[in-house]
N, C-alpha and C positions, 0 to 999 in steps of 0.2 A: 504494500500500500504506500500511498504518495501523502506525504505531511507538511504543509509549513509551519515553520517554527524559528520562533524568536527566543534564543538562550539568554538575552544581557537587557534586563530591565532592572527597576530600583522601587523599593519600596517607599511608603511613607516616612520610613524611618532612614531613610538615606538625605543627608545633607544638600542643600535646592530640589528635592524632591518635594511634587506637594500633596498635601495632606488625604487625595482621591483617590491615592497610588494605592489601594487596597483591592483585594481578591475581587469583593465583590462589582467593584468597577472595571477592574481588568477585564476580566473572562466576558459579561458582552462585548465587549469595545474590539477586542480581539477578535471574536467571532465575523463582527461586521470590518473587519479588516481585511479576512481573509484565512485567518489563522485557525490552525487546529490545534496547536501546542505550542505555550507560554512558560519560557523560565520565572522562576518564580523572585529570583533578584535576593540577594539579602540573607542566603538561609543562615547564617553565620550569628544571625542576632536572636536571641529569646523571646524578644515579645511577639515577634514576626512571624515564627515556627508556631506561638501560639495559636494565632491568628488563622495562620494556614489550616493547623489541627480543626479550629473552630469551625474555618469556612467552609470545606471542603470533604470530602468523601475518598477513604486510600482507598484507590482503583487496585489496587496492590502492586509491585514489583516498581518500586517511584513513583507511582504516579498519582496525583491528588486532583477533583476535578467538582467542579463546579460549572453547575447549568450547561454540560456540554461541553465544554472547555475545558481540557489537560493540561496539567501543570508540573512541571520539571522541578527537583532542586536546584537552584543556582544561587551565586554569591560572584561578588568580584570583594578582592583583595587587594590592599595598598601595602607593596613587599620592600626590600630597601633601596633605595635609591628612587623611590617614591614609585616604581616601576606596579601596574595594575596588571594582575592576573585573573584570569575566568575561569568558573570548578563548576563543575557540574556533578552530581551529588547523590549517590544511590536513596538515600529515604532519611526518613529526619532525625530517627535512632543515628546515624552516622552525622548526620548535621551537629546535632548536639553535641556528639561525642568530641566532633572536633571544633568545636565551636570551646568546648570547656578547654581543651588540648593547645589552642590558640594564645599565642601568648601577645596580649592587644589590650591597651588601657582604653581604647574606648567603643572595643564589640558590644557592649551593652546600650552603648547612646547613638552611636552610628550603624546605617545600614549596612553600612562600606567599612569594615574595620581595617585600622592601621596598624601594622607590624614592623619587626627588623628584619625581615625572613629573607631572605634571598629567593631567588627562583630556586635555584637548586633546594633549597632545604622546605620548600612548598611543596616542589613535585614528589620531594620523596614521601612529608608527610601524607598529604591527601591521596598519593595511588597504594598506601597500605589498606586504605581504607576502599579501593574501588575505584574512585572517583576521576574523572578524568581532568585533563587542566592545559592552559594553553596563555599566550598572552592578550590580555584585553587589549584593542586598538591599538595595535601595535607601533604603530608609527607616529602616532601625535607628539608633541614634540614636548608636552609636560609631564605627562606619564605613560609613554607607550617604551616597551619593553628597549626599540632599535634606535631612543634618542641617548640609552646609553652603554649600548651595545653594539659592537659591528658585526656580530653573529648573533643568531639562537642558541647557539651551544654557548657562549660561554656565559649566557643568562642561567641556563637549566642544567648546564653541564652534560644531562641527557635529553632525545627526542622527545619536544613534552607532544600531547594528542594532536594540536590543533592551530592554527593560528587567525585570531582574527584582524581582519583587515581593520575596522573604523570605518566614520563617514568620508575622512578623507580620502578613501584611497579606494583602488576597483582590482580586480585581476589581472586585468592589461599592465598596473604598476606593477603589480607585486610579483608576476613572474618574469619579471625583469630581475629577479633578484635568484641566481642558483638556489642557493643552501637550500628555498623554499619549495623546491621542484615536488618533495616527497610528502608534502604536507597537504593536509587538507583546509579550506580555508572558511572558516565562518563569518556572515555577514549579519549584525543583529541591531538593533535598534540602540540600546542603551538607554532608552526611554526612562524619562525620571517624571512623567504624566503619562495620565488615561488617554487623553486626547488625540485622535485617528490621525493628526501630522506628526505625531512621536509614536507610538505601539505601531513594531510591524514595520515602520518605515525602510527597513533592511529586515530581510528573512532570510531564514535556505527552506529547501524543500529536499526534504531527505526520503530514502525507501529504505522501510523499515518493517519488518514479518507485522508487528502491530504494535501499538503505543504503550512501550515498558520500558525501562532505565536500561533493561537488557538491551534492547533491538535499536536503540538510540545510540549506545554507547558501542553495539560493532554496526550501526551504519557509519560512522565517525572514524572507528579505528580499521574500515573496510574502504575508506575513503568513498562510500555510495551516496554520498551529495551529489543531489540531480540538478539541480540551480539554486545559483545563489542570486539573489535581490537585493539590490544596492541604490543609492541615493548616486547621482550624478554628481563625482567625485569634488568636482568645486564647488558646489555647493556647501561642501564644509566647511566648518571653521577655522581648522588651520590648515586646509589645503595648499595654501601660499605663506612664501615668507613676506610677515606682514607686523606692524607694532601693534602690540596689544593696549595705545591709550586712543591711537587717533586712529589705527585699522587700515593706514596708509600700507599698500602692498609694496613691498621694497624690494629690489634687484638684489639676489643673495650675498653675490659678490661685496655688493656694496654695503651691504649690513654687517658683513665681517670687517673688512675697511674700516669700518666704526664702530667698531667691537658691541656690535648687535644693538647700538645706543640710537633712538631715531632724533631729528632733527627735534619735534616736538618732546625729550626730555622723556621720552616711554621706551619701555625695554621694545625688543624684536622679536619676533619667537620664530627659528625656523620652520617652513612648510613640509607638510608631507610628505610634494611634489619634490623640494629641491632635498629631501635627508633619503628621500628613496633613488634619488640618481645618484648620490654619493655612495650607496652601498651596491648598487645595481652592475652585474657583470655583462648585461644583456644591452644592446641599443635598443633592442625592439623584445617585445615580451615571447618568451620559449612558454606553450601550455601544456603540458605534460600529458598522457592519453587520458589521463582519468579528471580532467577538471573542466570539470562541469561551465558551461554556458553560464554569463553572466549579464542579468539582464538590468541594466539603470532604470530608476523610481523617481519621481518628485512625487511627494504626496499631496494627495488629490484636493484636500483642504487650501495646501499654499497656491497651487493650480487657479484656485477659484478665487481665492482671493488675489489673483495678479487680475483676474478678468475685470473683477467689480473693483477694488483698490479697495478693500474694506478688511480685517482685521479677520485670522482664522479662528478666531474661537468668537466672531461676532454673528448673531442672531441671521444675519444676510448669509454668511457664508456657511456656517453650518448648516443653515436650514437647506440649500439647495444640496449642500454634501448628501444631508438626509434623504432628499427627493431622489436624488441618483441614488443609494443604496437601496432604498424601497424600492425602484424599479428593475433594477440587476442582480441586488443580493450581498456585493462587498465591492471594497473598495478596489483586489485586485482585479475583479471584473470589470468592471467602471474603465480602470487605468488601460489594462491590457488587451482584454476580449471583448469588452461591450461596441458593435456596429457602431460607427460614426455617426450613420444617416437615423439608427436610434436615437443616441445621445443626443441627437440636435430638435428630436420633436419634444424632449426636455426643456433643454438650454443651448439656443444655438450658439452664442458663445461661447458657452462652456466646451460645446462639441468642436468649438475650434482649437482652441487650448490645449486641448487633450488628443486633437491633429498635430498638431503642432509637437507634444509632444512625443509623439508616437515617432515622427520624421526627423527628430532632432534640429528640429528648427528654432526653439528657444535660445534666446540669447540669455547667457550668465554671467555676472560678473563675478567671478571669485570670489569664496570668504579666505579669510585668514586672520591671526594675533587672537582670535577668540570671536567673529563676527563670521553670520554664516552669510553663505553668498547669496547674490540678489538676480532676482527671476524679472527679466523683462519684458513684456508680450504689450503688441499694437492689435489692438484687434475692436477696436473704433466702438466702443461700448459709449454712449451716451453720458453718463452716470461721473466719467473721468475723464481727463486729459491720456490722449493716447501716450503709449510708452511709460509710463509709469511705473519713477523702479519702486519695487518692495521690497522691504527687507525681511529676509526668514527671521523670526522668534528667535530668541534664547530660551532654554530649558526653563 
């Protein structure tokens, strides 16, 4: 069977996380996304575990589910060098166990616990226990595993399961990179709200016998990810090197010249883009037989709000988001497979939008330094001044 699934979300109890980030709001939200299975974010904390127990029904072998909705253990990890890793977690008797095992002054107040651990002394803990682990968004330039490593080995010392890319980055970069040829590659939201432009906005879609921690964990270590779904890689926030006060995108060279210092008095944070050509052995991406088709997302919320110029979580734009899901069913239907010449007896602007980006005809200006990038579409809507940039949300 065919599953989408998003391993890397955040609870209410994760710091700028907000307070809806709860089971009960997940598991619809999810459903009308597209999704069939949701990591659960966080398992690492007490109150959260409780919560889960509360919410949810053990489907048994990991899996806990609500109103139709499957839920994974997962947690992300803040290890040394402030470097995030991502665990994914046979059932919550082992959650616990290494939750108490965990040596972290504030797993009980954050979602995201901080350690001294290194990678290596992570993977060895958590695969005693099962669990698998891999690095979270690996390339961002504050906490992805390659801003302070020029290998995966000598972050883990050993082949850890997985690696995930981030919003910055697609599979066209990443297999520009050898070492990673033997790896499989996860694309997952990192969602810290309910809200259908964050849940889901990266997925994979895996084949798996059927929904257990077992068949999860050798589609992963069988490398049987069938596509991965990803955000259109500028569109992230540190996609480019760029300064994190004024978001002025700056020529790399030039920001080391000035020792990453920008004109406006704000640090620079290298890009995705420019730390993956520095470790890249490839000019052009080598994809190895087993890596799956990857297919770019803008979600369908920010979409609309580029048409009307109105805010994604405003009364205007959700409501039409809603009218298209009641008449397709989710939002990857909408995006991907819903008829154009349907979508337009909806919304025919919308149905242009959603042409548009089908054909990659949207123009994007990069995000970067922490600012996600801006979505530009003319498409002569009354309501606005054509070309009107937007800018994507922060968490």
């Amino acid at each position: 069977m065919l599953v989408n699934a998003d391993f890397h979300v955040h609870s209410c109890f994760s710091s700028a996380s907000s307070k809806d980030m709860i089971i009960k709001n997940m598991a619809p939200k999810s459903k009308l996304k597209g999704l069939h299975l949701l990591g659960t974010g966080d398992a690492f904390h007490p109150g959260w575990l409780n919560i889960i127990e509360e919410s949810t029904i053990y489907s048994g072998d990991g899996i806990y589910t609500l109103d139709g909705m499957d839920f994974v253990l997962t947690t992300e990890v803040e290890g040394r060098n402030r470097i995030h890793h991502l665990i994914i977690i046979p059932n919550i008797d082992i959650a616990r166990e290494l939750s108490e095992k965990l040596i972290s002054k504030n797993k009980n107040t954050d979602g995201r616990p901080r350690t001294r651990y290194t990678g290596a002394e992570l993977l060895e803990m958590v695969r005693e226990y099962d669990c698998l682990i891999g690095p979270a968004h690996a390339f961002t330039p504050w906490t992805g595993m390659y801003k302070s490593f020029d290998s995966i080995y000598d972050c883990y010392d050993k082949k850890p399961d997985f690696v995930e890319l981030g919003l910055s980055a697609d599979t066209f970069m990443a297999d520009t990179i050898s070492e990673l040829k033997d790896f499989p590659f996860l694309t997952n939201s990192d969602a810290h709200s309910p809200w259908p432009h964050r849940l889901g906005r990266e997925f994979n879609t895996l084949e798996i016998k059927d929904i257990s921690y077992s068949s999860i964990k050798n589609s992963i270590k069988k490398r049987e990810i069938k596509t991965n779904y990803g955000l259109v890689p500028n569109l992230g926030k540190y996609h480019m090197t760029a300064c994190i006060k004024c978001f002025k995108i700056i020529d790399p060279e030039v920001a080391k010249d000035n020792k990453m210092k920008c004109s406006c008095g704000g640090t620079i944070k290298k890009g995705v883009d420019y730390r993956i050509s520095e470790i890249a052995d490839y000019s052009e991406p080598k994809h190895p037989d087993f890596r799956p088709d990857y297919i770019h997302l803008m979600p369908l919320a920010e979409l609309i709000s580029a048409v009307y110029g109105k805010g994604v979580t405003t009364k205007t734009v959700q409501g039409k988001w809603q009218k298209l899901i009641d008449a397709f069913g989710t939002e990857i239907d909408v995006l991907i497979n819903s008829p154009i010449g349907e979508i337009s007896k909806i919304d025919l602007n919308i149905a242009r939008v959603i042409e548009s980006f089908r054909n990659r005809s949207i123009e994007v200006i990069p995000g970067g330094g922490g600012k996600y990038g801006q979505i530009l579409f003319d498409n002569h809507v009354k309501e606005r001044k054509p070309t009107k940039t937007l800018t994507l949300d922060n968490f």
